[in-house]
N, C-alpha and C positions, 0 to 999 in steps of 0.2 A: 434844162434839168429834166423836163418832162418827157424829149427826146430821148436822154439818156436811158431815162428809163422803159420809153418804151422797146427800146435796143436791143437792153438786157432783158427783157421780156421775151421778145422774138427769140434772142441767143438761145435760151433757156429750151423753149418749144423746138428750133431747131436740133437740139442736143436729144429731145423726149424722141423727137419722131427718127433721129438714129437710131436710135436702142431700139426704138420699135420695128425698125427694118431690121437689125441685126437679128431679132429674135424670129423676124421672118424669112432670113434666112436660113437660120438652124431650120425652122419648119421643112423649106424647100429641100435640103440635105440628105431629110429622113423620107419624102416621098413616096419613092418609088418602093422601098425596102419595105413600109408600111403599107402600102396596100394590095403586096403579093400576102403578107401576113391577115391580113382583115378580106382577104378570101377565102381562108381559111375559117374564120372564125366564126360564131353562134355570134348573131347579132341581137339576139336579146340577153345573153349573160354580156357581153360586150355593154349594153345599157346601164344595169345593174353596176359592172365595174365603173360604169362612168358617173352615176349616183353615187357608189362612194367617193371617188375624186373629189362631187359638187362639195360634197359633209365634209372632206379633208379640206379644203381651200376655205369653207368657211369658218370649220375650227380655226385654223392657222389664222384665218386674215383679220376676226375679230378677237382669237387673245393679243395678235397685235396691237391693236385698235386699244382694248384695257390694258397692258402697258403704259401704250404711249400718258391714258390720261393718269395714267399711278404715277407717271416722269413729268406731271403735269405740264402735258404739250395740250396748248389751248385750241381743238380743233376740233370740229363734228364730229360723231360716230362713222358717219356715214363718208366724211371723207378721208377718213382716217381706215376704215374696212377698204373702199375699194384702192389707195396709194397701197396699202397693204397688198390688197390683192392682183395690182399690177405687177409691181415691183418681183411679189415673191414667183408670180408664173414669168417672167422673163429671168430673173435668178435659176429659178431650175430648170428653167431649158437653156440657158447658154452659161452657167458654173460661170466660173471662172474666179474663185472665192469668194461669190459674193458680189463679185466689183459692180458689176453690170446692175445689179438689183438694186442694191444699194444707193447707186449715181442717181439711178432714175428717181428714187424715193427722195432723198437729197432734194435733187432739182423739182421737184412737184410740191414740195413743202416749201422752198426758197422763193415760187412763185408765188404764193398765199403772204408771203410778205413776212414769215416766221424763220427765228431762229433756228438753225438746222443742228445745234448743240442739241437738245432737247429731244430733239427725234432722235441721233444719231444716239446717245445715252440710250433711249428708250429700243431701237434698236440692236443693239447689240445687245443688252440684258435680255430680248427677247431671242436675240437667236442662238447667246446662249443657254438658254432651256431648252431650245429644240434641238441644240448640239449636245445636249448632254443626257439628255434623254439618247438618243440615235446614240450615241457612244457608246455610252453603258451597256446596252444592248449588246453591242460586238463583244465584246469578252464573253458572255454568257453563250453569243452565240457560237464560237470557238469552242470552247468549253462540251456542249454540244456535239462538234464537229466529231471531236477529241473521242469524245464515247459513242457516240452512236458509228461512228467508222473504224475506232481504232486506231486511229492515226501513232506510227511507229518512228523512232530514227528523228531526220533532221526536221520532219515535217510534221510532229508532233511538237519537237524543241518550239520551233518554229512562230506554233501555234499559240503556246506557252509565253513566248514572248512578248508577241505582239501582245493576245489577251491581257498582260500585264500591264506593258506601259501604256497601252489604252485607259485602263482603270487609272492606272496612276496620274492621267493626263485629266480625266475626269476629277480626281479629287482637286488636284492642283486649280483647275480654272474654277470650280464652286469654292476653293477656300479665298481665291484672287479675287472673284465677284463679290462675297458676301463678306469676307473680311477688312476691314477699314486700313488694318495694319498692312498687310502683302499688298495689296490693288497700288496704292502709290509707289510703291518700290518696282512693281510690273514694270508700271505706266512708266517710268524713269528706264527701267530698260530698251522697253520701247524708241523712247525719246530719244535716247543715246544711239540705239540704233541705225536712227531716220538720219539725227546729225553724220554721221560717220560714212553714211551713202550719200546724201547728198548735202551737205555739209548747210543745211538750215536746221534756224534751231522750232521744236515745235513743243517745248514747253509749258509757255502758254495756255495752247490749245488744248494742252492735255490736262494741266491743272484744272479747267472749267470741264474737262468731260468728269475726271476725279469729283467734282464740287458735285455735279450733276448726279451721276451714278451713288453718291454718298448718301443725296436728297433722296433719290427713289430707295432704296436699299432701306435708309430710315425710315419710311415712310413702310413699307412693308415690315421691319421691325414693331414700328410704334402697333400697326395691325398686321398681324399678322394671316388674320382669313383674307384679305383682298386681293394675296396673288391665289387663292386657291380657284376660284373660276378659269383664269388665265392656264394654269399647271393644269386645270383638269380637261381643256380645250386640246391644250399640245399635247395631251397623251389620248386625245382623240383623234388629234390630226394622225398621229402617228397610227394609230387603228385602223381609223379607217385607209390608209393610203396601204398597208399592207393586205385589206381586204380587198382594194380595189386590184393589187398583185394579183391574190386567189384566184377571182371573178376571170383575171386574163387566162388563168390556167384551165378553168372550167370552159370560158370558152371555144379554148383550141382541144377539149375533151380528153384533158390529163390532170384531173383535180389532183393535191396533194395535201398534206396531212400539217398542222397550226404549223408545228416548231420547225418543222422542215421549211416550209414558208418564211415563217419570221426571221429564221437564220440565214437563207440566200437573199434577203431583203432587206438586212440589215449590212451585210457584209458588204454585197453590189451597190446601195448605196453611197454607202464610207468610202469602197474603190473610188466610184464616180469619182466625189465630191474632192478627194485626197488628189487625185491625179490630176486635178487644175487643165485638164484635156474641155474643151468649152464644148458644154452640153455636156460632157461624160464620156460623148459620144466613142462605142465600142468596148472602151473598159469598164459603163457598169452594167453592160449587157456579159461578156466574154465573162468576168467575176463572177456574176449569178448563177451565169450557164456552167461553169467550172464548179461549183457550193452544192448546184443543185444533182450534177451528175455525181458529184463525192461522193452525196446522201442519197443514189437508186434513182433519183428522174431521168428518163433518158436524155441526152443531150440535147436533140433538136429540137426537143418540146421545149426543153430548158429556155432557147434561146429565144426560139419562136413568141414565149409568153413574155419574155424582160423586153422584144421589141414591142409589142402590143401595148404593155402596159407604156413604154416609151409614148406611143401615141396618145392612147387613154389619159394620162397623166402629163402629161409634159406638154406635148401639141396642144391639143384640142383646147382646155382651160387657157393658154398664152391666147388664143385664135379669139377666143369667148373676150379678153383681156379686154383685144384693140376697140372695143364696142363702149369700153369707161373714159379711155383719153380724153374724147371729142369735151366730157362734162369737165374734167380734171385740167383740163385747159382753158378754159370756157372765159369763165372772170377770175383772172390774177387781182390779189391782195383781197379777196374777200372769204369771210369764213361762211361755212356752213354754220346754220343755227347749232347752238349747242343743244343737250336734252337737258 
């Protein structure tokens, strides 16, 4: 028995220290491209963008962190920020919906000998706020696009649409998360879905995530101020990551103006993230660089700054990551002290 488990232990670190190579390969990918661009660049606003990065990774990794224990997942602060903050720097540098970020987080909790219903609840109510937050922002920033260029014909229509069912997609998942009634009916589409592809049933599974997300949902019901720490994290992560944008543009000495910023930032992002391409890699630089010449930046600064920030934000933070595994591995099945 004891073998067995020590098995599934090893399996487990096997599987972390892939992801952790896959993420070092996206690194190796963007190399060379990165440091013709960081020749270019002021390496003291280059710092500066990369202080905001530090502030955006630890908003993000500690509203994580109070989630998890609003979804009452029984686990240290401290190991609950940095699962968080592995996970979420190898998520955004190899995309791929999520899957990659996710798995890892999965498996580092599975090792501590915990339930991974709990986290995964906790998980996805959290990245739905940070999805809906970044959503909503894209129709406004269309909107935007729309008046400050003028945008005419099919590329206006265009504009208008998307802007719309974006909103529309935002109401629909905040009324599915918080409402009790829609979220089981979702979850069953879902369900029906999975069967129909691969002809297993995962009803079950779903029912106890439903039971879960029902408990934290209550639970922020019953009080209502307790997600507000959490809400006011993710719209600082979101700040500061678009300030750490700015910071690339000042660097390469082609500062630009909030909204102009905010809406090639928000847009390039959504590309990225939408296009399931791992890392982004190209479509959420080429989207930026395309938003930002719309709106008067010239092009090659354009691109120039969405690679930079590539580095600043995506590289460097995964690189800082692999320096938390060595703990996050350390001793399976035991917790960090709670506070």
């Amino acid at each position: 028995m004891k073998h067995g488990k020590t098995r599934h232990q090893q399996t487990i670190v096997v599987a972390v220290a892939l992801l952790a190579l896959l993420g070092l390969a996206m690194v190796v990918m963007d190399l060379e491209e990165i440091r013709l661009v960081l020749g270019q660049a002021s390496w003291k606003l280059v710092l500066v963008a990369l202080l905001f990065t530090v502030l955006s990774y630890v908003c993000l990794s500690y509203s994580f962190a109070m989630v998890s224990r609003i979804f009452g997942v029984r686990m240290g602060l401290r190991d609950l920020f940095e699962i968080g903050f592995v996970s979420y720097t190898l998520n955004h540098l190899v995309t791929t919906g999520g899957a990659a970020g996710y798995s890892l987080r999965m498996l580092l909790v599975k090792r501590r000998g915990l339930s991974i219903r709990d986290v995964f609840a906790a998980s996805l109510f959290h990245s739905t706020l940070n999805s809906l937050f970044l959503f909503g922002l894209v129709p406004v920033s269309l909107v935007y696009c729309l008046t400050a260029r003028s945008l005419s014909g099919d590329a206006a229509l265009g504009a208008e649409v998307v802007a719309g069912l974006l909103l529309l997609l935002v109401v629909l998942v905040a009324v599915v998360l918080f409402g009790g009634t829609f979220r089981p009916a979702a979850l069953g589409m879902v369900g029906a879905g999975w069967h129909k592809i691969t002809h297993r049933s995962i009803e079950s599974q779903l029912k106890d995530l439903d039971s879960t997300l029902a408990r934290g949902v209550a639970s922020i019901h019953n009080k209502p101020k307790i997600l507000v720490p959490p809400l006011v994290l993710v719209v600082a992560d979101w700040a500061t990551a678009v300030a750490a944008l700015g910071f690339c543009f000042h660097a390469l000495g082609s500062p630009i103006g909030p909204l102009v910023l905010l809406t090639g930032f928000s847009i390039g992002v959504v590309v990225g993230l939408v296009s399931m391409i791992p890392g982004g890699l190209g479509a959420q630089e080429g989207s930026m660089g395309a938003v930002y010449a719309l709106l008067g930046v010239p092009l090659e600064q354009a691109v120039l700054a969405a690679i930079l920030f590539r580095a600043v934000y995506y590289l460097v933070p995964f690189l800082i990551s692999l320096a938390f595994y060595r703990r996050l591995l350390r001793e399976p099945g035991k917790l960090a002290p709670e506070p």
